[in-house]
C-alpha positions in Angstrom: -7.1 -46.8 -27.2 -4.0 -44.1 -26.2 -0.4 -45.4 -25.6 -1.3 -44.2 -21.8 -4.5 -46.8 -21.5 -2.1 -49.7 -22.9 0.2 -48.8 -20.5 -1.7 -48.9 -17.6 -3.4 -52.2 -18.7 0.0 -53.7 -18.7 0.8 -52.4 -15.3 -1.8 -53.7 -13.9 -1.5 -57.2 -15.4 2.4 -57.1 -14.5 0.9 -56.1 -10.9 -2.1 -59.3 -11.3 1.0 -61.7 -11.6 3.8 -60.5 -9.3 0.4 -61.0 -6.6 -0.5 -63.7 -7.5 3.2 -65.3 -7.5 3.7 -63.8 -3.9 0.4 -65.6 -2.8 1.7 -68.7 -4.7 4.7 -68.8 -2.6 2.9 -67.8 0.8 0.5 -70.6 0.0 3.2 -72.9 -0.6 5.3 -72.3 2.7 2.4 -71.9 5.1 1.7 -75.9 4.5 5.4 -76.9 3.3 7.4 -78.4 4.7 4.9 -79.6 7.4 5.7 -78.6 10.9 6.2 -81.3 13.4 6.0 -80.1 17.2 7.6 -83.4 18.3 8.6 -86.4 16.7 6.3 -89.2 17.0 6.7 -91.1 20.5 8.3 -88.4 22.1 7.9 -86.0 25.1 9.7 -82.8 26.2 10.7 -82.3 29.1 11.3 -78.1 30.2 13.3 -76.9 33.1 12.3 -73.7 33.9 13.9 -71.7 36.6 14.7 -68.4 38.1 16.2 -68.9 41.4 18.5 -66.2 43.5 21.4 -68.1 44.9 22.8 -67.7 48.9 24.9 -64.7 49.3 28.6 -65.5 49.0 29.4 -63.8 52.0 27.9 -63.6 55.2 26.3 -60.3 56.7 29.0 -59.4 59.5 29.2 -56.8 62.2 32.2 -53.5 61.5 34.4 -52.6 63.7 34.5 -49.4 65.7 37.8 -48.1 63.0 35.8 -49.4 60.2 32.7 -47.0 61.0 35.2 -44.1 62.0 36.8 -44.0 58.7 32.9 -43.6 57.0 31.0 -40.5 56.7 28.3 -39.8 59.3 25.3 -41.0 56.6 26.8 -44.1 55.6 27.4 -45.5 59.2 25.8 -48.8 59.1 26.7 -51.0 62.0 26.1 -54.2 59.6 27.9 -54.8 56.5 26.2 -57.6 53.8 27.3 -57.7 50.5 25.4 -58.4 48.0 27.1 -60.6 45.0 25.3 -64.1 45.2 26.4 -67.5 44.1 25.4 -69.0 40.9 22.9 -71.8 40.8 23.9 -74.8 38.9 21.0 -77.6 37.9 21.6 -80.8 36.9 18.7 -83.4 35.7 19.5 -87.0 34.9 16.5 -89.4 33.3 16.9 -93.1 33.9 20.9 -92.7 35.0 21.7 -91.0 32.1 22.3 -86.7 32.4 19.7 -85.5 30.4 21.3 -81.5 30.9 24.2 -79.8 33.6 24.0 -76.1 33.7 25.5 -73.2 35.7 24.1 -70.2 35.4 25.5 -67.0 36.6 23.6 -64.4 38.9 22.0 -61.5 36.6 22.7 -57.8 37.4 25.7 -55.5 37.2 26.7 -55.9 40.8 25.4 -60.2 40.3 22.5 -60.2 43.0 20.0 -60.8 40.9 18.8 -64.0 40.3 20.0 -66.7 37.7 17.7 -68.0 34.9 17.8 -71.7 33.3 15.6 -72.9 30.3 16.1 -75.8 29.2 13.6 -78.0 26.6 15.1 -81.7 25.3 12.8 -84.6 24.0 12.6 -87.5 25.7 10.8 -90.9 24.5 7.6 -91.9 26.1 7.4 -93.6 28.9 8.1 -94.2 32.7 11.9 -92.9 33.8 12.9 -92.0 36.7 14.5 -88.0 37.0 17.2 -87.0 39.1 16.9 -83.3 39.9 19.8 -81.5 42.1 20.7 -78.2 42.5 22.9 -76.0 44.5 22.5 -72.8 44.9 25.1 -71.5 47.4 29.2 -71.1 46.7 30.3 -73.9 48.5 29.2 -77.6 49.4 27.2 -79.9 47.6 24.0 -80.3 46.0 21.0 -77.6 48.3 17.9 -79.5 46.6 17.6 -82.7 45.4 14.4 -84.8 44.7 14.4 -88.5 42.7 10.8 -89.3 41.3 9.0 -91.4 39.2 7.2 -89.6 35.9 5.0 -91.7 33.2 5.3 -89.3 29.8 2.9 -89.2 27.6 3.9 -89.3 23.4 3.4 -85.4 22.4 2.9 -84.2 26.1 5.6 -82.0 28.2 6.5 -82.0 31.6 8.0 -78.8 33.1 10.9 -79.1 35.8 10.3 -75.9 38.0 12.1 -74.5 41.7 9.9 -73.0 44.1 12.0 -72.7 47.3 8.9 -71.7 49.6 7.0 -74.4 48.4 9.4 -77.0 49.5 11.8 -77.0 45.7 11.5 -78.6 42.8 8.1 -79.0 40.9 7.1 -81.7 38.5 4.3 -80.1 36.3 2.5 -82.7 32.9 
């Protein structure tokens, strides 16, 4: 047997071990440590929402000087800015505030809508959620809804706005 056979034996028994040591350790870490969705007895609760807040400002007629002083193209008699309000959420379970968030409006000129995600675990059981949100730069709370949910352990419940079907949605 030539120096170049022994050789090549050896790499390939140097190759047999470093494979099977990588398998060892893949082997190891797709059962270890063990993963646990949720702890036992518990739900989670997701808030899921992409809402556009109410313009800041109102759309408002120009004056006669204001529409003088623009070029003939860009002459529109109505003037509506764009920028929007950010939508801030709040959810309490059982009295207690399970999450507050404000979340500014997305774009470079912010008219885009705002996103919230949210996921907390709860214990099972019946509690009683508090959902409120406003979604225009001044006053109080637009959308508000107080309901009953019974969690399940190991089941989730998704907190979701749909303005044109009436606001907040409670999906298990």
């Amino acid at each position: 047997m030539s120096a170049h056979m022994a050789g090549r034996w050896t790499s390939y028994g140097l190759q047999a071990v470093c494979y099977a040591a990588f398998m060892a350790v893949v082997g190891y870490f797709s059962t270890s440590p063990p993963y646990v969705h949720l702890p036992e007895g518990k739900a989670l609760v997701k808030l899921s929402i992409q809402h556009a807040g109410q313009r800041k400002e109102e759309c408002r007629e120009r004056t006669p000087e204001e529409l003088a002083k623009l070029a003939p193209n860009m002459r529109s008699a109505t003037l509506c800015p764009r920028e929007r309000a950010p939508v801030t959420v709040e959810v309490e379970v059982d009295g207690e505030p399970l999450f507050a968030v404000t979340a500014p409006p997305s774009g470079f000129a912010r008219d885009g809508a705002s996103s919230i995600y949210r996921r907390v675990a709860v214990p099972a059981g019946s509690h009683r959620f508090v959902a409120r949100m406003r979604d225009s730069a001044t006053g109080g709370f637009t959308f508000v809804v107080d309901r009953t949910v019974d969690l399940q352990a190991g089941r989730v419940l998704v907190l979701d706005f749909d303005a044109n079907r009436g606001g907040w949605i409670f999906r298990t």
